[in-house]
C-alpha positions in Angstrom: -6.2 -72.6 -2.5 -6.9 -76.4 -2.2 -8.0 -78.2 -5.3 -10.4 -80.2 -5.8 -8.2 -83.3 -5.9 -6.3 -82.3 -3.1 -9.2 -82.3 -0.8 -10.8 -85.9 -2.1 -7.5 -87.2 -0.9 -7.6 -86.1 2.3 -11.5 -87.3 2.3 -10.6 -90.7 1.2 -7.8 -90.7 3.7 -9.4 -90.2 6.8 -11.8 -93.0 5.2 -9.4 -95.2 5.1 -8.2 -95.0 8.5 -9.4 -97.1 11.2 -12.5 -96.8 13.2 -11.9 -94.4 16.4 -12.9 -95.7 19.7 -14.1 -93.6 22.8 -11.3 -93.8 25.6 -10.7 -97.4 27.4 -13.4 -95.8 30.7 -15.6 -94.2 28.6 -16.5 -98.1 27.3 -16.6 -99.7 30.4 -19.2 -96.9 31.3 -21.3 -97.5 28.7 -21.4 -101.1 28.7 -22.2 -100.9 32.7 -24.7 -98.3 31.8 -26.5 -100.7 29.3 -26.4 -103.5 32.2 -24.4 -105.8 30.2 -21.6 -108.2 31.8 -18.2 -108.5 30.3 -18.6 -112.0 29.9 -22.1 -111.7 27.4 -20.2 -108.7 25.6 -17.3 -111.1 25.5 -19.6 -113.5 23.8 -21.1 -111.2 21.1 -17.5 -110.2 20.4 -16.4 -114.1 19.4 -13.7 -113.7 22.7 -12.7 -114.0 26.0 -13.9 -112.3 29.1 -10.1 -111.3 29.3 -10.0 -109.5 26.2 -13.3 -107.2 26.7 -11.2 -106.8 30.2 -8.5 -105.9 28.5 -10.1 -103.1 26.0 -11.8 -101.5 29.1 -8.4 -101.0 30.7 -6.2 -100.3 27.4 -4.2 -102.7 27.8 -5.0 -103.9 24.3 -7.7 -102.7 21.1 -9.4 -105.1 19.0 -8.7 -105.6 15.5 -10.9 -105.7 12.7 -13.4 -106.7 11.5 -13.8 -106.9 15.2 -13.0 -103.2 15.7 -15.8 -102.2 13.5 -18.6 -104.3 15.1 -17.7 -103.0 18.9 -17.8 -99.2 17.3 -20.6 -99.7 16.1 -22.1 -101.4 19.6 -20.1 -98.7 21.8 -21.7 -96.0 19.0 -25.3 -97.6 20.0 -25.0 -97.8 23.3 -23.5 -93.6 23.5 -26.8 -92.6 21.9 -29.0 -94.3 24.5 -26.7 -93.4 27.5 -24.7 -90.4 27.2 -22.2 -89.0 29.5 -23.5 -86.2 33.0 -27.0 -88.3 32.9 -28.5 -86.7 30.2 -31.9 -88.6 28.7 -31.1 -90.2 25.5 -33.8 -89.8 22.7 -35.7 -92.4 21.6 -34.3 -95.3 20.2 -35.9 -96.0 16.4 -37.1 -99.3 15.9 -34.4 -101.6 14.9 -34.6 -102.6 10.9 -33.4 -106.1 11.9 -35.5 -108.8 13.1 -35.1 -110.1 16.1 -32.3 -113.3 16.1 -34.2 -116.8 16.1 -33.9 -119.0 19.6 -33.8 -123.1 18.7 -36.4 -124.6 21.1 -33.7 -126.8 22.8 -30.6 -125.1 23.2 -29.3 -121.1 23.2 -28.1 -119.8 19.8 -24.9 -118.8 19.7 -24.8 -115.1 18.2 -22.5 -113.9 15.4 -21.4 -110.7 13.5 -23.8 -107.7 14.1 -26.4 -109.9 15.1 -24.9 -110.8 18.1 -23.6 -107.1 18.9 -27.6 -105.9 18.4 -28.8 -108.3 20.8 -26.1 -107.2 23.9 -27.8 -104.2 23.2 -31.5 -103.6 24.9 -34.1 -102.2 23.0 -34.5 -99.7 26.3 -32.6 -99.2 29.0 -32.8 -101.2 32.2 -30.7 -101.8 35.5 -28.0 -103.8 35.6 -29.2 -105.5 38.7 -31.6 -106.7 36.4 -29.8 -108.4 33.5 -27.3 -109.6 35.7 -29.5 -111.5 37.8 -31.8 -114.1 37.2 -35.9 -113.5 38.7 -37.4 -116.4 40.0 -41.2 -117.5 39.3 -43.3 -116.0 42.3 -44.0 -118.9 43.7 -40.6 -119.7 44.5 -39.1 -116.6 44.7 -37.2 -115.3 47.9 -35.0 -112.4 49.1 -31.7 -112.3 48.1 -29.1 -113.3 50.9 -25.3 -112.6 50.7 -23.8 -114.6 47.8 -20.9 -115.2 49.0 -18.4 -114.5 52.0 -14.9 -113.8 48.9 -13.5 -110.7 49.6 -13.6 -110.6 46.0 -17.2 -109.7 43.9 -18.1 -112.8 42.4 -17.7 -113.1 38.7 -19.5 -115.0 36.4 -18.5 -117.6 33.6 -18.6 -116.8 30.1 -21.7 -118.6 29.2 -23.9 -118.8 26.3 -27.6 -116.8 26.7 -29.8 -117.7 29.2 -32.1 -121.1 27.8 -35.2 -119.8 29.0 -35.9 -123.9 30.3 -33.2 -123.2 32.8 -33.3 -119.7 34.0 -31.7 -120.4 37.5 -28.6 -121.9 36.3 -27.3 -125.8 36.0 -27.9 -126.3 40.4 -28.5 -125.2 43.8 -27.5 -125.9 47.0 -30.0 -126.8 49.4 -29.8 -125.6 53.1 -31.7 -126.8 56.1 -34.3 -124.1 56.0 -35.5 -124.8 52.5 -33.2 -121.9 50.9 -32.0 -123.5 47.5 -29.0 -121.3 46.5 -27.7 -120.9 43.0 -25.7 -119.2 40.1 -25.2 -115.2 39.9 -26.4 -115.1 43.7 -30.0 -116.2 43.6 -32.2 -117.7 46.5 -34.7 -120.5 45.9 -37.3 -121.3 48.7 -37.6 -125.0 48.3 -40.6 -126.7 50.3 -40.0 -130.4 49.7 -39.4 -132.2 52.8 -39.2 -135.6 51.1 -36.2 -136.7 48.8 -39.1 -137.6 46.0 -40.9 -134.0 47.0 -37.3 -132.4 46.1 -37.0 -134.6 43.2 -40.1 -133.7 41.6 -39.8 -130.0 42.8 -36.6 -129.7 41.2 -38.3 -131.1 37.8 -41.3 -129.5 38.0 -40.6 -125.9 39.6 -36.7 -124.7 40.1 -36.0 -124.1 36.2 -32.7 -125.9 36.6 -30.8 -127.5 34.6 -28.2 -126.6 31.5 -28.3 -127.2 27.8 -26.3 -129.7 25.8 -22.7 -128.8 25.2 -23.0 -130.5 21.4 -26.5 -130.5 18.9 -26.1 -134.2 18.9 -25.9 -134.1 23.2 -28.3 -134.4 26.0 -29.1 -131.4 28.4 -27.8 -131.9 31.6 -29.7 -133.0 34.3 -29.8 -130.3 37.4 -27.9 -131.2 40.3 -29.1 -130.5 43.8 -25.7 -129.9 46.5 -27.2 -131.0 50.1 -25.5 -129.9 53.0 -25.8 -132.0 56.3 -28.3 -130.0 57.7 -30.4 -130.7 54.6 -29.6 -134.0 54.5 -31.4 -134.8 57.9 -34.1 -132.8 57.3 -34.6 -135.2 54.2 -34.6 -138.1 56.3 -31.2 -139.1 55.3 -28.2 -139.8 57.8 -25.9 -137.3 58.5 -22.7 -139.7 58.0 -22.9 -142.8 55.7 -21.0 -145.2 57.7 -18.4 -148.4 56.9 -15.6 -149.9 56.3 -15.3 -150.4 52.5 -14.1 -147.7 50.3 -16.1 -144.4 50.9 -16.6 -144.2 47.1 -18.8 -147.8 47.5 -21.0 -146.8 50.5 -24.7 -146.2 50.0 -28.0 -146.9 51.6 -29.0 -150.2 52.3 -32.4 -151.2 50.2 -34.1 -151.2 53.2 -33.8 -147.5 54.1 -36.7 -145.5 54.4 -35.9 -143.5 52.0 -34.8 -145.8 48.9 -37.9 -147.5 49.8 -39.7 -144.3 49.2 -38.3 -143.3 46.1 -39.2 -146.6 45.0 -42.8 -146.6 46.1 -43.1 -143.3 44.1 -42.5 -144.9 40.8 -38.6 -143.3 40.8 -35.4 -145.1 39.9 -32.0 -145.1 41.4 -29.0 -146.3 39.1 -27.0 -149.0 39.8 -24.5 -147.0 41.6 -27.6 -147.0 44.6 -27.9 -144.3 46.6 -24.4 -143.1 47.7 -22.9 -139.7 48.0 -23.5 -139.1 44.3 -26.9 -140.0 43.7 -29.0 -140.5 40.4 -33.0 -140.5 40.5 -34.4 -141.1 37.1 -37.9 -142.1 35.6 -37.3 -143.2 31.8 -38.2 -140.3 29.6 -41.4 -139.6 28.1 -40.7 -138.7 24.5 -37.5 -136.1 24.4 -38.1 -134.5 28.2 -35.4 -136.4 30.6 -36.5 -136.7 33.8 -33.3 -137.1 35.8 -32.0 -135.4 39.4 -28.6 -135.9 40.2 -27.8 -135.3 44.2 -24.8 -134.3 45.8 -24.3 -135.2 49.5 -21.9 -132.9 51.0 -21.5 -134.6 54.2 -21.1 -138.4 52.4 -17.7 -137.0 51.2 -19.1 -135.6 47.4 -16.4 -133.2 47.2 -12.9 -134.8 47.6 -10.9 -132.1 49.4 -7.8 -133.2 46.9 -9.7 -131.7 44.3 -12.0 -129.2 45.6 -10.0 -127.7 48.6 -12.2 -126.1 50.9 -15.5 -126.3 49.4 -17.2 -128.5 51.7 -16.3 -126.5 54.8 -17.9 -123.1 52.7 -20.8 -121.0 53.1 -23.6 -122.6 50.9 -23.6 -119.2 48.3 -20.1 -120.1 47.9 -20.2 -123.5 47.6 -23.0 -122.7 44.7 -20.6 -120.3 43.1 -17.6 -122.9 42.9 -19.7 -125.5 41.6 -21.4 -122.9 39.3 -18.6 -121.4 37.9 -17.3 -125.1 37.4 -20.3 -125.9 36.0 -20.5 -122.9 33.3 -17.1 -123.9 31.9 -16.9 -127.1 32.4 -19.9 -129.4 32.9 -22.3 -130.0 35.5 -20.6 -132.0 38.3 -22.0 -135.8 37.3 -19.6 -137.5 40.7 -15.5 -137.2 41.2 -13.9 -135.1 38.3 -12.5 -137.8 37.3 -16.4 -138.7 36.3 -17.1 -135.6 35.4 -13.8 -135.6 32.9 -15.2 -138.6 31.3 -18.5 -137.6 30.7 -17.1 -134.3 29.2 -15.8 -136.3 26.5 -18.8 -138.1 25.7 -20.7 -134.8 26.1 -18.7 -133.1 23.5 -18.6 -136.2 21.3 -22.0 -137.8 21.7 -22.0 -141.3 20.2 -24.8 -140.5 18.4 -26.7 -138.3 15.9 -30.2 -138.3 13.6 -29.8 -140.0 10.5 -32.5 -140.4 7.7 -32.9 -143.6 6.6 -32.5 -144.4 3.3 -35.4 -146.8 2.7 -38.3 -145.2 5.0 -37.5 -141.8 5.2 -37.8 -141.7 8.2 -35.4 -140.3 11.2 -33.7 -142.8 13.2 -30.4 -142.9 15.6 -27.4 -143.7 13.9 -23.4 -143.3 14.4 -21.9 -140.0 15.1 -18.7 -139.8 13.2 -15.7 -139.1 15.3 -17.0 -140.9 18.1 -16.7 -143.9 20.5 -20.0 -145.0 19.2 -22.4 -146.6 21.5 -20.9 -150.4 22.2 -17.7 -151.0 24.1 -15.0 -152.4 22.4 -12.5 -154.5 24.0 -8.8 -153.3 23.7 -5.7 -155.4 22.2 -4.1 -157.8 24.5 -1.4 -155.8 25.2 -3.3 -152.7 25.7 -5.6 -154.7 28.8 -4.9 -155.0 32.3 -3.5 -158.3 33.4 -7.3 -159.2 34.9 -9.1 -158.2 31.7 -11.2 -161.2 30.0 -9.1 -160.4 26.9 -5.7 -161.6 28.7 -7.0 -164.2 30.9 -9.5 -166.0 28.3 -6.6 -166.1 25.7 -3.7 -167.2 28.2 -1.5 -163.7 26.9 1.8 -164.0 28.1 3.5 -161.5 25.2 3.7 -158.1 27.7 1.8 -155.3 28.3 2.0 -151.0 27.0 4.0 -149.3 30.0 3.1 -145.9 28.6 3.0 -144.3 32.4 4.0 -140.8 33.7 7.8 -140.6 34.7 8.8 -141.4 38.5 12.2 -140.9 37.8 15.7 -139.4 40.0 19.2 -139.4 38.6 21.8 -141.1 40.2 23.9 -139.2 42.9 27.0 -140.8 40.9 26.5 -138.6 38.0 26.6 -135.2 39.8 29.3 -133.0 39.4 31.2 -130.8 42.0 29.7 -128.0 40.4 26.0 -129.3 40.3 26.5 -130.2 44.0 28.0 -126.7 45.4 24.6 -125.0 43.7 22.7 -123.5 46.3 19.1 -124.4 45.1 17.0 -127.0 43.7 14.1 -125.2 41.5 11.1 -127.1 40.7 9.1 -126.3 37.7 5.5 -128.2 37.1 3.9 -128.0 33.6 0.2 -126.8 33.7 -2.0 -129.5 32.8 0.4 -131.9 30.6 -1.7 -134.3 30.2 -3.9 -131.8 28.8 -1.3 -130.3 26.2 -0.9 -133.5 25.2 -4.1 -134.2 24.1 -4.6 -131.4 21.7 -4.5 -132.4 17.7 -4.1 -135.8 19.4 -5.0 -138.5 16.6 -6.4 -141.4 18.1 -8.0 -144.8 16.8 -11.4 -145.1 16.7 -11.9 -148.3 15.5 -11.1 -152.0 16.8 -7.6 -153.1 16.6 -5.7 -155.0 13.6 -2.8 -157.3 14.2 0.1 -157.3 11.8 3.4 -158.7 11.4 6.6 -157.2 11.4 4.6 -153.9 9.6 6.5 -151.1 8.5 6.6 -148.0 11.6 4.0 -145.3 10.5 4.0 -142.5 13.2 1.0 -141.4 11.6 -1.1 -144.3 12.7 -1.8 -145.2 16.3 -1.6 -148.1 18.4 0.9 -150.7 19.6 4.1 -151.7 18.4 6.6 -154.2 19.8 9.9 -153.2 18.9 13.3 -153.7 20.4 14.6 -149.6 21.5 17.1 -151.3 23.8 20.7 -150.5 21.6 19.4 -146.7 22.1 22.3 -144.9 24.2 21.2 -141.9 25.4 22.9 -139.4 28.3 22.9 -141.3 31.7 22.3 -137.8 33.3 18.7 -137.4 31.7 15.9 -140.5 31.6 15.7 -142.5 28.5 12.3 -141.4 27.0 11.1 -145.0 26.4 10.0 -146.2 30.0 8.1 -144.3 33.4 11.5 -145.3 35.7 13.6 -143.7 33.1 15.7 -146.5 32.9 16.9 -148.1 29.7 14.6 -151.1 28.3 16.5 -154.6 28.3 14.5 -155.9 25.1 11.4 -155.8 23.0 8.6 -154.2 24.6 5.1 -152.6 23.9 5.2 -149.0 22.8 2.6 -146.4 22.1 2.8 -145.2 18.4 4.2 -141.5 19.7 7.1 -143.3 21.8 8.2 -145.3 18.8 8.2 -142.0 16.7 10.4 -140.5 19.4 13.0 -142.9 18.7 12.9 -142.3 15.0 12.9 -138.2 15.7 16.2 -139.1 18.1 17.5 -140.7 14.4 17.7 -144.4 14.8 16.1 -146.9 13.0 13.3 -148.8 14.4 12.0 -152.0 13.2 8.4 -153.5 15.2 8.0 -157.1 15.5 4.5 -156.9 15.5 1.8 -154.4 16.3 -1.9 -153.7 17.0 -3.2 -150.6 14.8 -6.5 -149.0 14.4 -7.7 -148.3 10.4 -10.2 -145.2 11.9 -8.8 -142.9 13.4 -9.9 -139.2 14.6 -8.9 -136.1 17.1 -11.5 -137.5 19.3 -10.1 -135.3 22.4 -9.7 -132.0 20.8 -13.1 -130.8 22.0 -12.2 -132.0 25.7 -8.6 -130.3 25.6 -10.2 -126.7 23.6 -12.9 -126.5 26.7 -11.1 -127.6 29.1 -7.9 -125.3 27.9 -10.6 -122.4 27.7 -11.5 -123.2 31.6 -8.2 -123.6 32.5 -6.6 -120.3 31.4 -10.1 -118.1 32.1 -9.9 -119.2 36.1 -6.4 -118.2 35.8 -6.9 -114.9 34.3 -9.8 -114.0 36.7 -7.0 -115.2 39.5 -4.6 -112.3 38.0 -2.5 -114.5 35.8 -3.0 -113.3 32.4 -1.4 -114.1 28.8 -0.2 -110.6 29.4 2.4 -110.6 32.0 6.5 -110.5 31.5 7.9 -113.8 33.2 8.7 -111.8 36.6 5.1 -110.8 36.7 3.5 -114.4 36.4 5.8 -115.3 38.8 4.7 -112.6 41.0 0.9 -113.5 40.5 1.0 -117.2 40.9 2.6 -116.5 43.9 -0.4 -114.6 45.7 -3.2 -116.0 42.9 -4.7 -118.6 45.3 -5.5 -116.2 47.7 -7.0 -113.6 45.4 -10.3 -115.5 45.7 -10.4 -118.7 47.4 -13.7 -119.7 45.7 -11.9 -119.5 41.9 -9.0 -121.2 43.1 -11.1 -124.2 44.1 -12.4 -124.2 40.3 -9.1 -124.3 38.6 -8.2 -127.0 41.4 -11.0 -128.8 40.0 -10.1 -128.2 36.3 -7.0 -129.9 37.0 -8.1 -133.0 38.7 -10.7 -133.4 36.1 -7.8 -133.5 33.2 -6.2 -136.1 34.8 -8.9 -137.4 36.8 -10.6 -137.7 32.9 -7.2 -140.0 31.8 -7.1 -141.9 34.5 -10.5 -143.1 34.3 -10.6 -144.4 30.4 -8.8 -147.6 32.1 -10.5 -147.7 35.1 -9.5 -151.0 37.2 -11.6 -153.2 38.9 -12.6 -152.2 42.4 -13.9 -154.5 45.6 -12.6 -157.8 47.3 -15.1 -159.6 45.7 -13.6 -159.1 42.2 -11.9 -162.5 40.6 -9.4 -162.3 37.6 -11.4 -162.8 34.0 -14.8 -161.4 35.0 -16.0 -158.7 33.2 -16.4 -155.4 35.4 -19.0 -152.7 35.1 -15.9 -150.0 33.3 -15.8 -152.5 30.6 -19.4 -151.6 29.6 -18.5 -148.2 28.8 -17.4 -147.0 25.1 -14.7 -145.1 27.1 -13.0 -147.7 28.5 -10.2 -147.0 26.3 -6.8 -147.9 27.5 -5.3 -147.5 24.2 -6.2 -144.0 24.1 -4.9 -143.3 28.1 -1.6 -144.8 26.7 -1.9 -142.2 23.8 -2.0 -139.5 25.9 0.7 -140.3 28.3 3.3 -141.5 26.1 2.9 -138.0 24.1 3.1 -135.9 27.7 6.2 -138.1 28.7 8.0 -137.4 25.2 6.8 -134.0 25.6 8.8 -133.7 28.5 12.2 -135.7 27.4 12.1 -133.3 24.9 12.2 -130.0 26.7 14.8 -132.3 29.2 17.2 -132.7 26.0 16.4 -129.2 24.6 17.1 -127.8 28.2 20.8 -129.7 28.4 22.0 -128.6 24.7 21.0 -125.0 25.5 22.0 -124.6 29.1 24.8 -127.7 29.9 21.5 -127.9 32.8 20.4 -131.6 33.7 17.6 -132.3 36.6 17.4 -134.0 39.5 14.4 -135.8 39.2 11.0 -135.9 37.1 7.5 -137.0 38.6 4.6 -136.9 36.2 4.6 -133.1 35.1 7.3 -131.7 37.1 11.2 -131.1 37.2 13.9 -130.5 39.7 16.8 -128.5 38.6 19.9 -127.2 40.5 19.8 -123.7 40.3 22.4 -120.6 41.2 19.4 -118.7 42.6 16.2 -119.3 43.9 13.8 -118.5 41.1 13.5 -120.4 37.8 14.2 -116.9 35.8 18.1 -118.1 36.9 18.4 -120.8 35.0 15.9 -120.7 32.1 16.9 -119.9 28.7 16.5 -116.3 27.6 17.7 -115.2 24.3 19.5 -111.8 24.5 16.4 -109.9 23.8 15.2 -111.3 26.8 12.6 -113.4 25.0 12.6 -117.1 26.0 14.4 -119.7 24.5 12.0 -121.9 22.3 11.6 -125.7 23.1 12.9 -125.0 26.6 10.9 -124.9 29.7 8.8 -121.3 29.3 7.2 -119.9 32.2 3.0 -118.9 31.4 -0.1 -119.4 32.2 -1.2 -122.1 28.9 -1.3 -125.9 29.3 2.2 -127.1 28.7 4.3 -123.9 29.9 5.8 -123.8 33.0 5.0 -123.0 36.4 7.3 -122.4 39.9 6.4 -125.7 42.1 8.6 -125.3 45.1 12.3 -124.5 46.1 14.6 -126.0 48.6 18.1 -126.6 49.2 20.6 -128.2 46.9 21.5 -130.2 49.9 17.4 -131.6 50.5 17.5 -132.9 47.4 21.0 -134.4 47.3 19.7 -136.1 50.8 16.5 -137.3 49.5 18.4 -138.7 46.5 20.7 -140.7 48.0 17.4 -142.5 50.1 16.1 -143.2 47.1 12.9 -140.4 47.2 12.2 -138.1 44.8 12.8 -134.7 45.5 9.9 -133.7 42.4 7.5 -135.3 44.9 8.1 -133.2 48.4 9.8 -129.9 46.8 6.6 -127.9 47.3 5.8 -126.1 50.1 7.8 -127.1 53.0 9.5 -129.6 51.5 7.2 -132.3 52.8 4.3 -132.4 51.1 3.8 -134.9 48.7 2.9 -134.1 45.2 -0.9 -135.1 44.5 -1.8 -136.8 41.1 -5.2 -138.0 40.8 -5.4 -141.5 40.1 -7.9 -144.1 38.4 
């Protein structure tokens, strides 16, 4: 017989082991049963939508103390809904108060608190948590969301701000149907741009909280299609010869004279295909429209492909889901990238002042501030005031992506008689490189022949020109690959290359910045987060072995059309977000030494551009020099983010480093779905590339699809 002993230990080992979870269908049940999408439970979990994905298939189980709070939820939720239908008894009122909403922005659950809010106090349909009710006054049948072959699926987002119930925009039809988020239908009456404008305010509950406590909400953007267009009294085509990004209305249109007759303000950009209407706020309530003209080119297909030509559910669902994980569209990504950054890092914050007491604006630290602040001469544009006004004539940073091909006199017999040339393209480089990216924040210091200090950034001139490096790869210090002939201007992270290769470098002189900061890491963690999440609801998970991502990036695009035009976007707006924080002067009318409008933006910040570049371009000489000590393997040819190899087979799992447990090689190339692993971008023939060498082209420009197509990178 069992003593007493005997059986406390037995006790206080099944205490000890791990909480016990129902089967991985038996949780997707009950979460469906309690109306609740994967995305909210993914929020009151602290995860991704993957991961709740992932536990409802068994593909993976939570940890703790994470394990403990979803037993205790999935507990919860088996007492209200148990299996065969049968009535669950009455829930007891819950012991702990209900969690406290902030008047101005969503609170972001945590712990148990979060876990007790996913779960209603009584049951109700998931039709109904899913979907947002309109007010009856506006309220319409629903129409079919969207024409995917796909259900759509929704952004993880925070709670619902009960100011903007329908989601950040619509898209407004020519029979006054306003469609937005998660499938809902408006019924907008205006006629009138200032009748939409002020029904939009007034009525629609659009609009999206700030993205930081210090932010500004954003202002709800309305997508017109052409049909909508007219019926607003605008043309269906804005017409001319100047850049399509310039056109607008002239003054005299009927309709800018309206706006203006109702007391409504247009910014300076006028009313073009991105169009702001603005009275100046009345205390802390903004009272701003931003408009979208489809048919005036809104949507560049480069970065949106297909969107304009959509359904106007879908086109609400792209922009939504952009929207959600992103920002709300604000123009081009490339806008929309640089407002990100400010949105994320606003300039500034409440402050008490010392003296009154009282509450007044003051710097947020870690940010741009408010003023702009002009760069270093060597960090300008050769137009910039800075150069011109000073008569510069000591050289500029060339911290640019590489356009680089290797010379057809240093391949081998062996290279040539490969049948294949691979090309692999880095997800989002530009983005990799900006995480834990230390940048200045301050206004630059000159110094003489200072001591090299990889920690601090700026500009150095320095002579890297004795550096001898392989003839087969391209030196890491310039965007042709080609060896420097003397001093030049360097980017802090290019310099510290040269030191990590072992030689000495000694700068002449140098601009440097005494403040610096990670001002981009919010940008890169969101923008990382949209990145992979799009992926993952395309089929390309963390998850996959190499053969399998190669598998699903082959078919992902046409999975669901819609997604693929969001993670299209994501990309342009990394680098459309780069490009634009040196932004060049734009129009014939422009003459060398003025001042022009960029300049009066905080984030006119060619310093930090350079930043990011030079540390994606000594990314990449990196993995290049990694790639020949480990394999004997040299490319072809580099443009911006991607690299042709030769290749015995047609797949890069042929010449990629494996170790022998068939793990991959670190600080090689790496196939995955992250920013700065690897991707397949096209394979041709050994003998294209050779071909396209010897004319000078770069084969890392046409090697995807059929060996034409020209490799897009967004520009300024």
């Amino acid at each position: 017989m069992a003593t007493e002993e005997e059986l406390f230990a037995n006790i206080d080992a099944l205490l000890e082991e791990e909480p016990q979870l129902p089967p991985p269908a038996e949780r997707a049940r009950l979460r469906e049963a309690a109306g609740i999408t994967q995305a909210r439970l993914a929020l009151a979990l602290k995860t991704s939508t993957q991961t709740v994905k992932n536990y409802e298939n068994g593909r993976s189980e939570p940890k703790s103390p994470r394990l403990e709070a979803y037993q205790r939820l999935l507990k919860g939720w088996a007492a209200k809904y148990p299996a065969h239908g049968a009535p669950a008894p009455a829930a007891a009122p819950s012991p702990t108060p209900p969690a406290a909403t902030q008047p101005e922005a969503p609170e972001t659950f945590t712990g148990s608190a979060a876990l007790e809010a996913a779960v209603p106090e009584t049951a109700a349909p998931a039709q109904a948590l899913a979907t947002p009710v309109a007010p009856a006054a506006t309220q319409r049948p629903a129409r079919p969301a969207a024409t995917s072959p796909r259900p759509a699926k929704k952004a993880a987002k925070p709670a619902v701000d009960p100011r903007f119930q329908h989601g950040p925009l619509a898209v407004l039809d020519g029979d006054g149907s306003a469609y937005g988020v998660d499938g809902i239908v408006l019924d907008c009456p205006a006629t009138t741009v200032v009748e939409l404008v002020e029904w939009t305010l007034r009525e629609s509950g659009l609009g999206a909280p700030k993205l930081n406590r210090y932010g500004k909400d954003s202002d709800p953007l309305i997508v017109l299609t052409a049909a909508a267009a007219v019926k607003l009294g605008l043309p269906e085509r804005l017409e001319g010869h100047e850049q399509r990004r310039s056109l607008r209305l002239p003054e005299d249109h009927p309709v800018v004279k309206q706006v203006a007759k109702a007391k409504w303000q247009l910014t300076q950009r006028g009313f073009g295909p991105w169009a702001r209407i603005y009275r100046k706020a009345q205390g802390r309530d903004r009272q701003c429209v931003q408009l979208a003209i489809l048919s005036w080119d809104a949507l560049d297909e480069r970065s949106w492909p297909g969107v304009t030509d959509m359904e106007p559910a879908d086109i609400a669902r792209v922009l939504g889901a952009y929207a959600q994980r992103v920002i709300t569209p604000r123009g081009s990504t490339a806008v929309s990238g640089l407002e990100l950054m400010t949105a994320l890092r606003p300039p500034t914050k409440a402050v008490q002042d010392p003296e009154t007491g009282n509450w007044v604006s003051g710097h947020n630290p870690g940010s741009l501030g408010t003023e702009p602040m002009d760069p270093a001469p060597p960090e300008a544009t050769p137009e910039h005031p800075v150069v011109v006004n000073s008569g510069w004539t000591g050289g500029f940073l060339d911290e640019e992506a590489y356009q680089w091909v290797r010379s057809v006199d240093t391949l081998t017999d062996e290279e040539c008689t490969l049948p294949f040339a691979v090309g692999l393209d880095l997800n989002t480089a530009f983005l990799a490189a900006a995480a834990r990216l230390v940048v200045g924040l301050s206004a630059p210091d000159h110094f003489h022949a200072p001591k090299f200090n990889p920690k601090i950034p700026g500009s150095w001139l320095v002579d890297l020109s004795h550096i001898e490096l392989d003839p087969r790869l391209p030196s890491p210090f310039t965007p042709t690959g080609e060896r420097p002939t003397g001093p030049a201007w360097y980017q802090t992270h290019t310099v510290a290359y040269a030191q990590e290769l072992g030689h000495d470098v000694h700068p002449i002189e140098a601009y440097l910045r005494r403040e610096t900061g990670a001002y981009l890491d919010p940008w890169h963690d969101r923008l990382k987060n949209a990145y992979v999440d799009t992926l993952a609801d395309l089929g390309v998970t963390r998850d996959l072995d190499d053969r399998q991502f190669l598998a699903a990036m082959e078919q992902h695009k046409q999975v669901d059309p819609a997604l693929a035009a969001v993670l299209s976007a994501i990309k342009a707006t990394v680098k459309g977000g780069v490009g634009k924080l040196r932004e060049r002067p734009q129009g014939k009318s422009y003459k060398e030494g003025e001042r022009w409008p960029a300049l009066e933006r905080p984030t006119w910040r060619p310093d930090i551009r350079a930043a990011v570049i030079s540390k994606a371009r000594v990314n990449m000489h990196r993995k290049l020099l990694n790639m020949s000590r480990m394999t004997g393997l040299f490319p072809l040819a580099v443009l911006s983010d991607c690299v042709v190899y030769p290749s015995p087979g047609a797949s890069p799992l042929d010449f990629l480093p494996y170790a022998a447990s068939g793990k991959p090689q670190p600080g090689g190339f790496r196939l995955g779905p992250t920013p700065g692993l690897a991707k397949l971008e096209g394979v041709q023939s050994m003998l294209w590339a050779v071909d396209l060498m010897e004319k000078g082209l770069n084969p890392a420009r046409h090697i995807k699809g059929d060996g034409h197509d020209a490799k897009f990178d967004e520009g300024e």
